[in-house]
N, CA and C atoms as an extended XYZ file, in Angstrom:
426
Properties=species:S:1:pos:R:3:atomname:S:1:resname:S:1:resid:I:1 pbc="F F F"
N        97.149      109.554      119.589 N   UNK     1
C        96.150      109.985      120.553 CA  UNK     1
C        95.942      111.486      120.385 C   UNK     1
N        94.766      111.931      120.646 N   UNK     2
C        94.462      113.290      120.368 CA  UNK     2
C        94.661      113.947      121.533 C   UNK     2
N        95.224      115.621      121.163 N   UNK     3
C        95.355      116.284      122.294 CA  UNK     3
C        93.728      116.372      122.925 C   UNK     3
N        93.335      116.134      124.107 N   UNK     4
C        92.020      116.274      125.117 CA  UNK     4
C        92.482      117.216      126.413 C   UNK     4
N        91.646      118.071      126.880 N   UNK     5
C        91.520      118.537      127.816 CA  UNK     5
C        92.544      117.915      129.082 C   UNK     5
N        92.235      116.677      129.524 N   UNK     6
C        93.582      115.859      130.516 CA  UNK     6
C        94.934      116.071      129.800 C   UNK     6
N        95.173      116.211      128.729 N   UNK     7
C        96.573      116.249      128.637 CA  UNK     7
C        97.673      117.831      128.639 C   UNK     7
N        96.422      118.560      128.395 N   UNK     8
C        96.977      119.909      128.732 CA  UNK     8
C        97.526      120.587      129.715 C   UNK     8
N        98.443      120.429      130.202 N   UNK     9
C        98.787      120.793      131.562 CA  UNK     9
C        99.005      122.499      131.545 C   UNK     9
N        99.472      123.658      131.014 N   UNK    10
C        98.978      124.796      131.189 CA  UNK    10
C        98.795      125.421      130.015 C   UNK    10
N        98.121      126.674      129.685 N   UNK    11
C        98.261      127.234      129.142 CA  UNK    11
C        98.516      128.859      129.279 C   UNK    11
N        99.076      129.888      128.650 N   UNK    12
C        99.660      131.338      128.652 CA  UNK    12
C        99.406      131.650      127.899 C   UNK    12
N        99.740      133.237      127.913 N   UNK    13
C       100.189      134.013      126.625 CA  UNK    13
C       101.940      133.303      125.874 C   UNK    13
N       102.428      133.044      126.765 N   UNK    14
C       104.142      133.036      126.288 CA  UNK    14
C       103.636      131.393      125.479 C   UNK    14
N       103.054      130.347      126.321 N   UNK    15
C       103.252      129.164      126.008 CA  UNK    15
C       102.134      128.211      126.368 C   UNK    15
N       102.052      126.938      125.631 N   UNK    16
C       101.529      125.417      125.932 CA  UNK    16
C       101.423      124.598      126.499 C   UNK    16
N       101.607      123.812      127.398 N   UNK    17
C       102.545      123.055      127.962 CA  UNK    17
C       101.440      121.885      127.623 C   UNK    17
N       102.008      120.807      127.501 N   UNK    18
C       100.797      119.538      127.630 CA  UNK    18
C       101.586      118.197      127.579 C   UNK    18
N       101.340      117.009      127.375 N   UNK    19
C       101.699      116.062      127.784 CA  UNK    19
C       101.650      115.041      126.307 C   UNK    19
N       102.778      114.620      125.986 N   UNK    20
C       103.043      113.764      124.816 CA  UNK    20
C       101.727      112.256      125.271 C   UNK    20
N       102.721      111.589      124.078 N   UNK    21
C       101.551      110.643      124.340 CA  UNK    21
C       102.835      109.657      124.824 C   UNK    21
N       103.667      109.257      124.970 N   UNK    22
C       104.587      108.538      125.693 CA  UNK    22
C       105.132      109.187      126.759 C   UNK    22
N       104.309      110.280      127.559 N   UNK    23
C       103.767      111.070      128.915 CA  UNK    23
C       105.524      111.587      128.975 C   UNK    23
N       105.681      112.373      127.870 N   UNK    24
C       107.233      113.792      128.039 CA  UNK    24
C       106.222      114.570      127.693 C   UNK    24
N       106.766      115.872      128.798 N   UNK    25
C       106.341      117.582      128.198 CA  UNK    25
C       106.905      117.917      127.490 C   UNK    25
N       105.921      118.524      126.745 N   UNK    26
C       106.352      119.397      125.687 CA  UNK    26
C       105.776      120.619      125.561 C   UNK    26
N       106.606      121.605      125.513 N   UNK    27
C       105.978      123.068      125.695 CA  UNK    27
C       106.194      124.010      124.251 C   UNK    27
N       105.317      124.521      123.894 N   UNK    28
C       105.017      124.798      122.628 CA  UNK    28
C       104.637      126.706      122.656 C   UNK    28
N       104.952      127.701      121.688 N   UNK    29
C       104.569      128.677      121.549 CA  UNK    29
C       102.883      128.433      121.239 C   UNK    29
N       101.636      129.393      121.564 N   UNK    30
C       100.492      129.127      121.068 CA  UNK    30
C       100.063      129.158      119.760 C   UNK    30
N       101.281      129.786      118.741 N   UNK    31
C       101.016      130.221      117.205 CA  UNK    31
C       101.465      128.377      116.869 C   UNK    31
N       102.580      128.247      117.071 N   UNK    32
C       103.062      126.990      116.812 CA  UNK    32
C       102.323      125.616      117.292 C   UNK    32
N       101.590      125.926      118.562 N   UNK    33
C       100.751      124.785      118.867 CA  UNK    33
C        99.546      124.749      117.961 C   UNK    33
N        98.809      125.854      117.998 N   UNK    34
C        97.642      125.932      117.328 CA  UNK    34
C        98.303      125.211      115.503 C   UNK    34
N        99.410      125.877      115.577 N   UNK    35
C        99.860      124.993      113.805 CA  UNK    35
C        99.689      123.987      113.678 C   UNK    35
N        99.983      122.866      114.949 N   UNK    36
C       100.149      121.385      115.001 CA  UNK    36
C        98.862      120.890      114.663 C   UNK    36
N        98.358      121.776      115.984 N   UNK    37
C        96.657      120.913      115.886 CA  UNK    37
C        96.196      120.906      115.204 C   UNK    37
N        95.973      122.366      114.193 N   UNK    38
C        95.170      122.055      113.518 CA  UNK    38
C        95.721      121.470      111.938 C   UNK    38
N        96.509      120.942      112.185 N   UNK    39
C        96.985      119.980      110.700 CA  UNK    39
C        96.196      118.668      110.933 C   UNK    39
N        95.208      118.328      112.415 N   UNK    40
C        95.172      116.817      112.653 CA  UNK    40
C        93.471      117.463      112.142 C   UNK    40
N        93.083      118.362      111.901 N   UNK    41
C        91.424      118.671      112.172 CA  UNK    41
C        90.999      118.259      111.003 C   UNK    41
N        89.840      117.473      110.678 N   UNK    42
C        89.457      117.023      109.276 CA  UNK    42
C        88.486      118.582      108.939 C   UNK    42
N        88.521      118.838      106.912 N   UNK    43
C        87.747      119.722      106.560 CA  UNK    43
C        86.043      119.330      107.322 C   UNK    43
N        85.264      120.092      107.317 N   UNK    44
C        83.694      119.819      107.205 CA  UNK    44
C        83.156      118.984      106.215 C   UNK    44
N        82.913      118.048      106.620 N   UNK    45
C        82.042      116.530      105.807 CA  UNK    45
C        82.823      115.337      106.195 C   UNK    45
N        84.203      115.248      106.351 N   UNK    46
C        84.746      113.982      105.983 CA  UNK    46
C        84.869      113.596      107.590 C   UNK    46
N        85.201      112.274      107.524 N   UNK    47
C        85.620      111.682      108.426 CA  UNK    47
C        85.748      110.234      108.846 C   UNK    47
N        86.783      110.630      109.258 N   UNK    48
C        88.311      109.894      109.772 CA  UNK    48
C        87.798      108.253      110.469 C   UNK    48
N        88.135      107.374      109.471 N   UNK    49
C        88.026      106.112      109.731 CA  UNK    49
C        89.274      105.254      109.723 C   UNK    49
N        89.655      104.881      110.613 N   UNK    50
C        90.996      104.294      110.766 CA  UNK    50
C        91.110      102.647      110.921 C   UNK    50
N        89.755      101.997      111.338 N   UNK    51
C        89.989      100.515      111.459 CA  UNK    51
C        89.248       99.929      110.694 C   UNK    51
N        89.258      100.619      109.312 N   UNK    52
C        87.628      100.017      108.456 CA  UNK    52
C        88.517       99.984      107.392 C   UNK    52
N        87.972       99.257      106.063 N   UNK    53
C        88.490       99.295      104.628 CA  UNK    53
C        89.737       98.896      104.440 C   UNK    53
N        90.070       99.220      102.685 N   UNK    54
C        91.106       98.564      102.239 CA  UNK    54
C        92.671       98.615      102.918 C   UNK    54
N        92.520       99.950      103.608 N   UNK    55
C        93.841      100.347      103.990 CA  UNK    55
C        93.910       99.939      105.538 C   UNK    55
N        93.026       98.975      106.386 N   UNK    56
C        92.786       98.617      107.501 CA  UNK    56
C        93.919       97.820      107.183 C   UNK    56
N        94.724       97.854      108.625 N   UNK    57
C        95.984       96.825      109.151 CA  UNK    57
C        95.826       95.550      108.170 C   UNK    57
N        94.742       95.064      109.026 N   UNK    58
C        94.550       93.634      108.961 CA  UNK    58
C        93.839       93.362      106.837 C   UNK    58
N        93.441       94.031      106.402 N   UNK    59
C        93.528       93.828      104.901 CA  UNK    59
C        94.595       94.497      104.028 C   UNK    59
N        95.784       94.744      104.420 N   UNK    60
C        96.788       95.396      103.329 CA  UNK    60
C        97.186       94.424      102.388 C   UNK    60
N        97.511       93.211      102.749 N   UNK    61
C        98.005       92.611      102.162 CA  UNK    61
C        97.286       91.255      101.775 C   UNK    61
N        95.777       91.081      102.125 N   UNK    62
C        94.848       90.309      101.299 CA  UNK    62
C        94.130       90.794      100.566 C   UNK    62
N        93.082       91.952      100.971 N   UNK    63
C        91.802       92.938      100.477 CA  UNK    63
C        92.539       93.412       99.610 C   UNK    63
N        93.391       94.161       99.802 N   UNK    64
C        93.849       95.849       99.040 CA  UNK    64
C        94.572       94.797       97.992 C   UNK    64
N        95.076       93.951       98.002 N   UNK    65
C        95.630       93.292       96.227 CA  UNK    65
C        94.393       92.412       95.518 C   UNK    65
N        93.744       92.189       96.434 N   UNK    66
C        92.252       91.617       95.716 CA  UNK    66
C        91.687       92.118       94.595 C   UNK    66
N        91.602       93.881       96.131 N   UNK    67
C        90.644       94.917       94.682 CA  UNK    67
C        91.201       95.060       93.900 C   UNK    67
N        92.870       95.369       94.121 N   UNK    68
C        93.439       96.082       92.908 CA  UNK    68
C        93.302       94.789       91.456 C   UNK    68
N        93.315       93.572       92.091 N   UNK    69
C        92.813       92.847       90.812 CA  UNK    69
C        91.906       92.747       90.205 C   UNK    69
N        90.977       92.962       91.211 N   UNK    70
C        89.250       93.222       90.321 CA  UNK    70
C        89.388       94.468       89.654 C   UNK    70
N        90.141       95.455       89.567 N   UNK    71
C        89.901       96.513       89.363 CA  UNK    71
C        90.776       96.662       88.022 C   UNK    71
N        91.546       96.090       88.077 N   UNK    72
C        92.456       95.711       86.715 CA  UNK    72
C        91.822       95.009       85.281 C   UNK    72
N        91.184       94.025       86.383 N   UNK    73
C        90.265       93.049       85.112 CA  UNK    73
C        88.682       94.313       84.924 C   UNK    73
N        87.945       94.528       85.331 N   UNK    74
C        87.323       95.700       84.899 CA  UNK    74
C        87.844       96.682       84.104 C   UNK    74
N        88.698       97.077       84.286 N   UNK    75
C        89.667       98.312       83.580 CA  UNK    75
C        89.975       97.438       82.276 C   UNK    75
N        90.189       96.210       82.003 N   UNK    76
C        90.656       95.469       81.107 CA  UNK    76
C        89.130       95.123       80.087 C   UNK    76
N        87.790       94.925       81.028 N   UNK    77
C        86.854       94.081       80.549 CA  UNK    77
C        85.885       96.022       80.227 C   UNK    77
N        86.154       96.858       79.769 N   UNK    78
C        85.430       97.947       79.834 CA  UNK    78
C        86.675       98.431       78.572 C   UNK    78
N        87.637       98.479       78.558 N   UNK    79
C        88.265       98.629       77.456 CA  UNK    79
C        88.215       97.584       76.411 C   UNK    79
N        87.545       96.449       76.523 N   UNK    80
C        87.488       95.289       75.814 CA  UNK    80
C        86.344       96.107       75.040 C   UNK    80
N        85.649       96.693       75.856 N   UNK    81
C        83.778       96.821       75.709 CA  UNK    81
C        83.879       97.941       74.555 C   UNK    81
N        84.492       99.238       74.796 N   UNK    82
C        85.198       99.977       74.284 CA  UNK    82
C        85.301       99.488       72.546 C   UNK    82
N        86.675       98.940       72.366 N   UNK    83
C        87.109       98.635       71.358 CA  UNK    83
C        85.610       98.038       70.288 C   UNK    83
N        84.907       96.716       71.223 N   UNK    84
C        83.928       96.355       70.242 CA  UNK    84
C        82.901       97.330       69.660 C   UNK    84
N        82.496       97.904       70.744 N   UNK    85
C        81.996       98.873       70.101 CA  UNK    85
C        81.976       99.827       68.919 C   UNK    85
N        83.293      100.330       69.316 N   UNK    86
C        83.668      100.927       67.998 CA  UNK    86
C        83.480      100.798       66.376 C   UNK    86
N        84.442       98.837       67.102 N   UNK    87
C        84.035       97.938       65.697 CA  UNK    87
C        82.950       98.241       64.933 C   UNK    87
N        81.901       97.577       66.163 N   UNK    88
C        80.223       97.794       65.686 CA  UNK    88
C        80.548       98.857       64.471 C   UNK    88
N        80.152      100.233       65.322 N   UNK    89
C        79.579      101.124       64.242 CA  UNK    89
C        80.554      101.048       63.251 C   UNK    89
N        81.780      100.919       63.059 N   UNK    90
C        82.751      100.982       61.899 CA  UNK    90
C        81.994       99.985       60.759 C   UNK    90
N        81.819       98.730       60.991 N   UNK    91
C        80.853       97.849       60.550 CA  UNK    91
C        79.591       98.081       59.917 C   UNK    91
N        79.205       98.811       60.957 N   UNK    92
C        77.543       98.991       60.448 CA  UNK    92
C        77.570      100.593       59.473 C   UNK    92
N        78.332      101.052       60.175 N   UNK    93
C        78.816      102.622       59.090 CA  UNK    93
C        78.145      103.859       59.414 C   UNK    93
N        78.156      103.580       60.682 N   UNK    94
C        77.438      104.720       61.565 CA  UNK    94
C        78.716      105.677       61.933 C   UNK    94
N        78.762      106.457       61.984 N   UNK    95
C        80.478      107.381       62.458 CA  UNK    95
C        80.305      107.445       63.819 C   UNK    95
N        81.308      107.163       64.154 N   UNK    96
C        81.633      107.225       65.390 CA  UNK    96
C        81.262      109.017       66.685 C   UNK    96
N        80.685      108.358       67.324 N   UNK    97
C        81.102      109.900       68.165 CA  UNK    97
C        82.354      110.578       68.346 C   UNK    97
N        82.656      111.693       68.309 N   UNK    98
C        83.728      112.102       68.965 CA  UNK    98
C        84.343      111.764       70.131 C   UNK    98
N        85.736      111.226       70.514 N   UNK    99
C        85.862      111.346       71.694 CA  UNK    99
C        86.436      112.915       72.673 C   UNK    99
N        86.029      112.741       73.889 N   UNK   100
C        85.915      113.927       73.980 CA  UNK   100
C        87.092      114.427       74.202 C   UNK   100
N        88.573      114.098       74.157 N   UNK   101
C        89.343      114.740       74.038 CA  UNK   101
C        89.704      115.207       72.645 C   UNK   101
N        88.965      114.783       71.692 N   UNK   102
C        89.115      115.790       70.220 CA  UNK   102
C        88.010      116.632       69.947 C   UNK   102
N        86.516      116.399       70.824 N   UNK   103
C        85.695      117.894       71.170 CA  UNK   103
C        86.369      119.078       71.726 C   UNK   103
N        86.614      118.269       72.821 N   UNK   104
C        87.378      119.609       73.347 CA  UNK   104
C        88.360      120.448       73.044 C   UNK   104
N        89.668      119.829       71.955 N   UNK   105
C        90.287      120.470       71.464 CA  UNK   105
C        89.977      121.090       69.988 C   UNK   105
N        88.777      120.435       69.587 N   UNK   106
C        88.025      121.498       68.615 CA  UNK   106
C        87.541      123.339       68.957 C   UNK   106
N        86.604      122.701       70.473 N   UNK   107
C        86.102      123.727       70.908 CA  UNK   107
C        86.658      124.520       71.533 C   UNK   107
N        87.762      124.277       72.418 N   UNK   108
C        88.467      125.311       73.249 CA  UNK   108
C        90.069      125.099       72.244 C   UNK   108
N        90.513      124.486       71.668 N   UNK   109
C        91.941      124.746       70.992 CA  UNK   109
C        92.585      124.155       72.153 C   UNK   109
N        92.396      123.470       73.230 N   UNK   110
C        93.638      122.757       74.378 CA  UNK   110
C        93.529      121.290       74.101 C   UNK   110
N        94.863      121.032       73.701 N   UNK   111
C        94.722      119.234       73.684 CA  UNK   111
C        95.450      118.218       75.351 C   UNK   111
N        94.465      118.032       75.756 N   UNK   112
C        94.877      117.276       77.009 CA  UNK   112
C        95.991      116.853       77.129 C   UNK   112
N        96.193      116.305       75.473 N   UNK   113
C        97.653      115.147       75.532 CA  UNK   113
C        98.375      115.356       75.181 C   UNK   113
N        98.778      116.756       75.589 N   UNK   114
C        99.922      117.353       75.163 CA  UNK   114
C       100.497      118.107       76.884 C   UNK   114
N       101.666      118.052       77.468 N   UNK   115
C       102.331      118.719       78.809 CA  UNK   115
C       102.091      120.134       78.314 C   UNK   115
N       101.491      121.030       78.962 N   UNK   116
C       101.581      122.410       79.040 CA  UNK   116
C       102.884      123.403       79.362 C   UNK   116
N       103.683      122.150       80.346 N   UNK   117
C       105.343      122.643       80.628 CA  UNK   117
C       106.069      122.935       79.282 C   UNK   117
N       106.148      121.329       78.481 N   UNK   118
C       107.272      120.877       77.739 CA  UNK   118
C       106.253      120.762       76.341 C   UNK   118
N       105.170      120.988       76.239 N   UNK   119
C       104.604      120.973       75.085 CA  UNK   119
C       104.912      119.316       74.368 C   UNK   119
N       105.229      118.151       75.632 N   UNK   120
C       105.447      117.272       74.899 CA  UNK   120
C       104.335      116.169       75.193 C   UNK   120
N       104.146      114.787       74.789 N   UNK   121
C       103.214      114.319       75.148 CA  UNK   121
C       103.417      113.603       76.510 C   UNK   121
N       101.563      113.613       76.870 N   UNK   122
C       101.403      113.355       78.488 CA  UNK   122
C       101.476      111.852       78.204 C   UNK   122
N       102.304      111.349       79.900 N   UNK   123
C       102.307      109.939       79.646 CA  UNK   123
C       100.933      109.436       80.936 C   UNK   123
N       100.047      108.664       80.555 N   UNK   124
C        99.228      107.945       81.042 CA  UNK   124
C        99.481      106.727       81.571 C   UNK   124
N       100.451      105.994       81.707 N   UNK   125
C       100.903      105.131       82.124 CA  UNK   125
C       100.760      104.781       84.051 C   UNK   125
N       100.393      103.766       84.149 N   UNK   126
C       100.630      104.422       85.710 CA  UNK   126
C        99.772      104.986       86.726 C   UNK   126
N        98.257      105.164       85.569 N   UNK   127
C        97.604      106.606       86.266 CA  UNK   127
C        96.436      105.295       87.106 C   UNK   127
N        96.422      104.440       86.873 N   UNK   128
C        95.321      103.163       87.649 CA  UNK   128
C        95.739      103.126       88.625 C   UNK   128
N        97.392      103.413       89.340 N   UNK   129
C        97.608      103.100       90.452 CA  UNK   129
C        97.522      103.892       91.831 C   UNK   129
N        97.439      105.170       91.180 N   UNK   130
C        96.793      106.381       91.788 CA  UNK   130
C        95.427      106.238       93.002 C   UNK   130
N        95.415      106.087       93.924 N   UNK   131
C        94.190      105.866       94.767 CA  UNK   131
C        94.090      107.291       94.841 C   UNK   131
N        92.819      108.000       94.589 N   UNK   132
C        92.258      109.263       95.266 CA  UNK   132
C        91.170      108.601       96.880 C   UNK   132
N        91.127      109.557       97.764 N   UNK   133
C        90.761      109.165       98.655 CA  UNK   133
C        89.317      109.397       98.416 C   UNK   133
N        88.300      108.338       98.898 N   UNK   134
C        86.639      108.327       98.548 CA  UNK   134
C        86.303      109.784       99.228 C   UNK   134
N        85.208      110.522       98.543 N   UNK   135
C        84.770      111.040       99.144 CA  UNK   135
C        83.487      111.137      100.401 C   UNK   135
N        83.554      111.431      100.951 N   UNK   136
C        82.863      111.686      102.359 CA  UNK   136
C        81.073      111.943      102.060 C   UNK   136
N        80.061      111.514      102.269 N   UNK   137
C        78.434      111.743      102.037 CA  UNK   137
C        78.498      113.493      102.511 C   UNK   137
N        77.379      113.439      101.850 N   UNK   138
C        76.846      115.117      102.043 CA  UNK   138
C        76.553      114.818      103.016 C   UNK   138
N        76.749      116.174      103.729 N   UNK   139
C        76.563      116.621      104.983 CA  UNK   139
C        74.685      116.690      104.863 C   UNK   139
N        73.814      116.628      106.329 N   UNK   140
C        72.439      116.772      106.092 CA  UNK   140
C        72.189      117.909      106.885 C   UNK   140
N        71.405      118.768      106.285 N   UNK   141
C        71.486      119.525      106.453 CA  UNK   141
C        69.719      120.418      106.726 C   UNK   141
N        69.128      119.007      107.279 N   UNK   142
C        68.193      119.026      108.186 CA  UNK   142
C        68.296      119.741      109.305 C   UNK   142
């Protein structure tokens, strides 16, 4: 529950005072309160959906292994696509494009697939399971 106006019971220079959400006080310095709160404040654009999508209660454990299977077989049926391709032009004797991690290490001298720490190679393994969080629509700015 979000701190609101009703739950604030005083405020000072010295201190906070306001009301938990299982209704204990808790009294807080204002540097330290203001810390709390604003860790809950979303940046400008996004926002906070809690009973919708894959990560909703009620789809964790039907939806969210669904996608991750559709998303596997795509990842599978696009690397399929990939490979033929290639074939093709190898076949037909067209040269291949560059891919762009050997442009880029033409043009700038940095090879992606190499650790910048340990100078050893990067492991890719793993990296499908990674969810980044969607991003949020442009703001309008009508």
């Amino acid at each position: 529950m979000a701190i609101s106006n009703h739950r604030l019971l005083s405020v000072d220079d010295s201190a906070v005072t306001f009301r938990t959400k299982d209704k204990k006080t808790c009294r807080l310095a204002p540097l330290e309160f203001m810390r709390r709160f604003l860790q809950h404040v979303l940046p400008r654009g996004f926002v906070k959906i809690r009973h919708f999508g894959l990560y909703a209660a009620g789809n964790v454990n039907t939806k969210l292994a669904a996608a991750r299977t559709v998303l596997e077989a795509q990842q599978q049926d696009q690397s399929d696509r990939v490979v033929t391709k290639r074939e093709e032009q190898r076949q037909s004797g067209t040269p291949a494009p560059p891919d762009w991690r050997a442009l880029l290490q033409r043009l700038t001298g940095i090879d992606v697939m190499v650790c910048p720490e340990c100078c050893g190679p990067l492991r890719t393994e793993g990296l499908a399971e990674i969810w980044l969080p969607a991003r949020s629509p442009p703001l309008d700015s009508s």
